[in-house]
C-alpha positions in Angstrom: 29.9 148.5 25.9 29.6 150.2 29.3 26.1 151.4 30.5 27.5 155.1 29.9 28.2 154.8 26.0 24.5 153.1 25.6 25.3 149.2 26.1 23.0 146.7 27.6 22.6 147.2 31.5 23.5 144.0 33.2 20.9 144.7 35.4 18.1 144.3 33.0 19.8 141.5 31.2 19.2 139.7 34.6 15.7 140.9 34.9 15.3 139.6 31.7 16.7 136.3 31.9 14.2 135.5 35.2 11.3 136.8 33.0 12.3 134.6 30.4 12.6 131.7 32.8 9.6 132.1 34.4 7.4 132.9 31.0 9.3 129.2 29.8 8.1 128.0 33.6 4.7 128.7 32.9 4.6 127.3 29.9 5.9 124.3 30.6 2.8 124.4 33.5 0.2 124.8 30.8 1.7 122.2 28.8 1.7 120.0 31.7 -1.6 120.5 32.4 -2.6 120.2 29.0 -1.0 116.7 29.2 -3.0 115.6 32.5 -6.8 116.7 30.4 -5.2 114.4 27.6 -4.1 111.6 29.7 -7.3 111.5 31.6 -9.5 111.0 28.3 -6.9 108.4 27.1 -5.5 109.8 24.5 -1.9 108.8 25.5 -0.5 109.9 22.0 -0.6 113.4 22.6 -0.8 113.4 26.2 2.9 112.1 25.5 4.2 115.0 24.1 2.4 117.4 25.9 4.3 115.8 29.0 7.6 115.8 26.3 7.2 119.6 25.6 6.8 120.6 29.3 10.2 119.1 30.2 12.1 120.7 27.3 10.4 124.1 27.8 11.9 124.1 31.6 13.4 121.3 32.4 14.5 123.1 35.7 11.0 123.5 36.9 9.4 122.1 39.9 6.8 120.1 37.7 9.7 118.9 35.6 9.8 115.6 37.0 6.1 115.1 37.3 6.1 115.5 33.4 8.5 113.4 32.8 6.5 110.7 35.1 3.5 111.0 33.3 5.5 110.8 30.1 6.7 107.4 31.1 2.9 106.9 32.2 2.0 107.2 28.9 4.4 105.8 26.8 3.7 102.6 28.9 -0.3 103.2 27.6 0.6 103.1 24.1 3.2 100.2 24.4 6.1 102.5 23.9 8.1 100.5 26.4 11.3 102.4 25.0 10.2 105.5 25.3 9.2 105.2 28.7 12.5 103.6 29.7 14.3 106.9 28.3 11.5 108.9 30.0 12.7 107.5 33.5 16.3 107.7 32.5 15.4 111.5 31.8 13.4 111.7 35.4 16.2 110.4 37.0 18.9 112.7 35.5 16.2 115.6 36.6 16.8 114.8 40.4 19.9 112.2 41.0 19.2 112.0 44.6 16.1 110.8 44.6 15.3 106.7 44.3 11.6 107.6 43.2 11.9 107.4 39.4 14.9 104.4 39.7 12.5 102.5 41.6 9.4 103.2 38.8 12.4 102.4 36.0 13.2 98.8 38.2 9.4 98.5 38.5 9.1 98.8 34.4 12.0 96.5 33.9 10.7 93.7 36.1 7.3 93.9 34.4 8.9 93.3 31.2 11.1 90.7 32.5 14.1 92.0 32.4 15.3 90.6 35.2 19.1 91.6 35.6 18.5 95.2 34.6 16.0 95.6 37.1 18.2 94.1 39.7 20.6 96.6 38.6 18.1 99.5 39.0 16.6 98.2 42.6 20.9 98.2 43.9 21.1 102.1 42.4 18.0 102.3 44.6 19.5 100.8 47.9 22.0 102.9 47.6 20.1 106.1 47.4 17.8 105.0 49.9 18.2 101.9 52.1 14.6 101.4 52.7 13.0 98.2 53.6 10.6 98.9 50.7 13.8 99.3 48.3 15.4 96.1 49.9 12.1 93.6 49.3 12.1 94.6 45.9 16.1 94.0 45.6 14.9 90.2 46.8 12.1 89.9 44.5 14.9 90.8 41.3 17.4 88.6 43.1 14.8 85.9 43.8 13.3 86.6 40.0 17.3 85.9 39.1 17.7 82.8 40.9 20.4 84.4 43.0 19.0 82.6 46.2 21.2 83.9 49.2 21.2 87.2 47.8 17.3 86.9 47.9 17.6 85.5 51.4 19.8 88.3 52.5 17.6 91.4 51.2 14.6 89.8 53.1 16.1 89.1 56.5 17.3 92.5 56.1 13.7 93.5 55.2 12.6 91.4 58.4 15.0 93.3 61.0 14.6 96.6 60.0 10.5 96.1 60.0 9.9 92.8 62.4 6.1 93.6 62.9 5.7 93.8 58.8 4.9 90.8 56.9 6.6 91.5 53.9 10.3 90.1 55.1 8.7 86.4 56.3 6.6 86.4 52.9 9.7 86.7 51.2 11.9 84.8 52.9 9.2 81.9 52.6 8.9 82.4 48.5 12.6 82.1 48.6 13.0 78.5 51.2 10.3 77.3 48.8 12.9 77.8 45.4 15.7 76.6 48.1 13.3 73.4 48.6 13.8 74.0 52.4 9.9 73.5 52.6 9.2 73.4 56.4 11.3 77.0 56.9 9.2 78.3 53.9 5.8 77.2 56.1 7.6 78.4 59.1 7.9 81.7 57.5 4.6 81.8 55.9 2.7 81.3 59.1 4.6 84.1 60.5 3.5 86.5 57.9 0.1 85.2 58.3 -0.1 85.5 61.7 1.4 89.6 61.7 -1.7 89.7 59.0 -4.9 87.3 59.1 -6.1 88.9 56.1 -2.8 88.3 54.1 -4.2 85.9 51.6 -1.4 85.9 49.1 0.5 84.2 52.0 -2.0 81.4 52.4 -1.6 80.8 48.8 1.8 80.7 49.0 1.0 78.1 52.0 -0.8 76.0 49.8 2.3 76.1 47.0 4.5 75.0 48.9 2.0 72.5 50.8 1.4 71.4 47.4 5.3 71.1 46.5 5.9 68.7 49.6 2.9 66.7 48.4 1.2 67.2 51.2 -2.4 67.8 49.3 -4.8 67.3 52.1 -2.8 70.2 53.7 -3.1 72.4 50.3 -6.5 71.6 49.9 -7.5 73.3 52.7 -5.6 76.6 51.9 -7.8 76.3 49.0 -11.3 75.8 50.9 -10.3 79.1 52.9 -9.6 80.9 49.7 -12.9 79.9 48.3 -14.3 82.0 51.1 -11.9 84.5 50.3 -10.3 84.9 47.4 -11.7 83.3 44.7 -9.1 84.0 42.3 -6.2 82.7 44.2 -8.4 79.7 45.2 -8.6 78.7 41.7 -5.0 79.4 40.9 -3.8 77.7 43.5 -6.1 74.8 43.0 -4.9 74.9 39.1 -1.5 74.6 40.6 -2.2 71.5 42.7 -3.6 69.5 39.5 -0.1 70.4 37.8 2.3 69.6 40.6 0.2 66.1 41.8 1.6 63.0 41.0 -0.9 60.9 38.4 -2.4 58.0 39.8 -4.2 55.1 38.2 -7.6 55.2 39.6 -9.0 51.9 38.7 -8.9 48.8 35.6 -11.8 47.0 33.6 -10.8 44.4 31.1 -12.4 42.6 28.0 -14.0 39.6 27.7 -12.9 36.6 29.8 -9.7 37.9 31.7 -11.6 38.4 34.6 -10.1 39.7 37.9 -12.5 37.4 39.5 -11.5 34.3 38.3 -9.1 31.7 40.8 -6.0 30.7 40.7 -5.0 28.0 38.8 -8.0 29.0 35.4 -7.2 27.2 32.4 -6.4 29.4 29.5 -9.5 27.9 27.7 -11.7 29.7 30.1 -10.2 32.5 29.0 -10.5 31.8 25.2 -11.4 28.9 23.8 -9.1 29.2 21.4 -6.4 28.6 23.6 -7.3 25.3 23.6 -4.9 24.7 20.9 -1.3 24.1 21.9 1.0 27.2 21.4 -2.0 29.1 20.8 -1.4 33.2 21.4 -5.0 35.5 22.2 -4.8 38.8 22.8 -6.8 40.8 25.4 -7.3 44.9 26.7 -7.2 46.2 29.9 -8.5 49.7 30.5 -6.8 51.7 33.0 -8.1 55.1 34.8 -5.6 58.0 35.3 -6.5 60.6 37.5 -5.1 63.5 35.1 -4.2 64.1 31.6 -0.8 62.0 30.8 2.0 62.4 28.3 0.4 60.3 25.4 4.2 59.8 24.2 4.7 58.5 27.5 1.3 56.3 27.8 2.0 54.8 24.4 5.4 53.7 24.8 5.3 50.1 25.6 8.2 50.1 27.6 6.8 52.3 29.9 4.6 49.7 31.3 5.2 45.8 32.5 3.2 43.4 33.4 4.3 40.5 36.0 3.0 38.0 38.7 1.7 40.0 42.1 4.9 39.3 44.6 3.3 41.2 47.6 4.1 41.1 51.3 0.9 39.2 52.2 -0.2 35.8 51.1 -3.2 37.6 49.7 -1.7 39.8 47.4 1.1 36.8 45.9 0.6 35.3 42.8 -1.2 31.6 43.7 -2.0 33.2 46.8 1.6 32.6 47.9 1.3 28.6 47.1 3.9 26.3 45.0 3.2 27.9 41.1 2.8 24.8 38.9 4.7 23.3 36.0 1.3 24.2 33.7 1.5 28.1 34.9 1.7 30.8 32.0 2.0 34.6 32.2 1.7 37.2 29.8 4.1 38.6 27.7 6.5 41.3 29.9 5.0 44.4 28.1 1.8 45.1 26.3 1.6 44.5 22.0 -0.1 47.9 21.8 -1.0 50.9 23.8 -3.4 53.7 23.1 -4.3 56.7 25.4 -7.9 58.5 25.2 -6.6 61.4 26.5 -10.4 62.5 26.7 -11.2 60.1 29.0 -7.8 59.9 30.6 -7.7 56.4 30.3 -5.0 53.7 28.6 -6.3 50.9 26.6 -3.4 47.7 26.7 -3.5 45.2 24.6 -1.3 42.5 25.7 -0.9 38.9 24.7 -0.9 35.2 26.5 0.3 32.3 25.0 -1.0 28.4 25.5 1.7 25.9 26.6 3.0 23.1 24.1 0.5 20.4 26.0 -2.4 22.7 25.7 -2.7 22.8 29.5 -1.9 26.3 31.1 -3.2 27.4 33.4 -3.1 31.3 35.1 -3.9 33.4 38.1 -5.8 36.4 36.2 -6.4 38.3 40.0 -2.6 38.4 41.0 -1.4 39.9 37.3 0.1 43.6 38.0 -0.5 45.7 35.5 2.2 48.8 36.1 2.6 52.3 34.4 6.3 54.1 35.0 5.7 56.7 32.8 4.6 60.7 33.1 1.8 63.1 32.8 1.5 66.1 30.5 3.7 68.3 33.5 6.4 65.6 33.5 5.9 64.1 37.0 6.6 60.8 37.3 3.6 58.6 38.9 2.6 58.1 42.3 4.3 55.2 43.9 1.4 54.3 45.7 -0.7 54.1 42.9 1.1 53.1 40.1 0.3 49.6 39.5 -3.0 47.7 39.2 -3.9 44.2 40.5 -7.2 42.1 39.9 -7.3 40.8 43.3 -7.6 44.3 45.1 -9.6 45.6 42.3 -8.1 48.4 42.8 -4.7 50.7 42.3 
């Protein structure tokens, strides 16, 4: 009907309709604002659909996104990590052009550790804005991925379009570490530490990768300036060292007669006198000191350990200090009869066993038998060359 025969005037329908809208606007605004008062006391519950009712009472309004945010907000509170993944989605759907709520959805995913779905997120983000920000974050997912020249890519990117910034060396250094290309990863590390002196997540990193090239004097002093620092890294860092350091033994006592002290050429009866009797077998411990906790599987497999006749490079450290070995000479038995590990005390207890000859006349060289462990600590790395083995004649590993 016309406006002449009494129908509705399009006019006011209009006026109407912007009424309506802006009665549903303010609305949404008091629900809003209802949700902020509710989300600042912690109650996250009801502050969650406070936020929820604002967006479906306008979701053209200004504040539309912002309730949507703080729905997410909330939802995160409350462990409603589903909810706050559709919040973002519904953020996102609210403005298309803008990377702000992709970027908070990519942050959510990555926290969860949903690695690929962030990466996927952080891309949409690139593409809406190419930011250096948005690019680090695309190296962190691709980095968190194990995609390693995509990582490297997104931070050299980072690096040229902000060369005074530290964030492009930081990440291109957490990525040459993965890569095991250590000395670019401290090249790159330095750098960011020099644009920043405070940057003390990049002397951790330092350390880490210090650390991973075994280079522990270098870590250790990443961790001394931490100390004065950061405490918090310090002690992560110096955690971190602990794990990734080869084990060591530290030093050997034995029992009873099978002294390190004792000369070439000792007759078994000095050890025992038992094995005075021909063919006669005695069994004897050593203790040996690791300098971390070890694999006890590992420890107490036999096989893991040998014991042989010192074949150094120096007369002083040959078996029968490099002379002729005579007709009367014994050894031990290649591996120990029994291993136990005190992993309390981080120490190995062998028992191993020697036998006498058939004339009753052996004779041993307790101070050049090696005592070596090729086994693993509780992190899986394998010992320390250097200090694997024990001899009695250095009295040390």
């Amino acid at each position: 009907m016309d406006f002449l025969s009494g129908g509705v005037d399009p006019q006011s329908m209009f006026i109407s309709s912007i009424q309506q809208s802006q009665q549903l606007e303010q609305l949404a605004n008091t629900a809003l604002s209802q949700g902020m008062d509710l989300y600042r006391d912690g109650k996250y519950n009801e502050a969650a659909d406070a936020f929820r009712r604002s967006v479906a009472l306008s979701p053209t309004s200004p504040y539309a996104q912002t309730s949507a945010d703080y729905m997410a907000s909330s939802c995160i509170k409350i462990g409603r990590i589903d909810k706050a993944v559709d919040a973002y989605k519904t953020s996102m759907q609210l403005d298309p052009t803008s990377d702000a709520p992709v970027v908070k959805l990519a942050n959510l995913y990555f926290a969860e550790g949903r690695h690929q779905e962030a990466l996927t997120q952080y891309e949409k983000a690139v593409r809406l804005n190419p930011s250096a920000v948005n690019y680090f974050s695309l190296g962190q997912a691709h980095l968190a991925r194990e995609n390693y020249l995509e990582a490297e890519s997104a931070f050299s990117r980072v690096q040229r379009m902000e060369p005074q910034a530290t964030n492009g060396y930081y990440g291109l250094g957490q990525v040459y570490n993965k890569m095991e290309r250590y000395d670019d990863a401290v090249f790159q590390f330095k750098a960011a530490i020099e644009k920043d002196k405070d940057f003390f997540t990049a002397y951790a990193e330092l350390g880490y990768t210090y650390a991973d090239m075994g280079k522990m004097d270098e870590a250790q002093e990443m961790v001394a300036f931490l100390e004065e620092n950061d405490a918090d890294l310090a002690d992560t860092l110096s955690r971190y060292m602990y794990k990734v350091d080869p084990p060591q033994i530290m030093f050997a006592s034995s029992s009873g007669n099978f002294l390190k002290t004792l000369p070439m050429r000792t007759p078994l009866s000095v050890l025992d006198s038992y094995l005075t009797n021909a063919n006669a077998t005695q069994t004897f411990t050593m203790e040996l000191q690791f300098s971390k906790k070890m694999d006890r599987e590992s420890v107490e497999n036999i096989y893991n350990w040998s014991i042989t006749r010192a074949n150094g490079d120096n007369m002083i450290d040959k078996y029968n200090f490099g002379f002729s070995i005579p007709d009367t000479e014994v050894t031990p038995k290649a591996y120990p009869d029994f291993v136990y590990y005190d992993d309390r005390n981080l120490t190995a207890k062998l028992t191993f066993s020697i036998q006498q000859n058939d004339a009753a006349d052996g004779t041993i060289d307790p101070s050049h038998i090696v005592f070596k462990f090729n086994g693993e600590d509780v992190y899986g790395n394998k010992m320390n060359p250097d200090f694997d083995e024990y001899s009695g004649f250095s009295g040390v590993a």
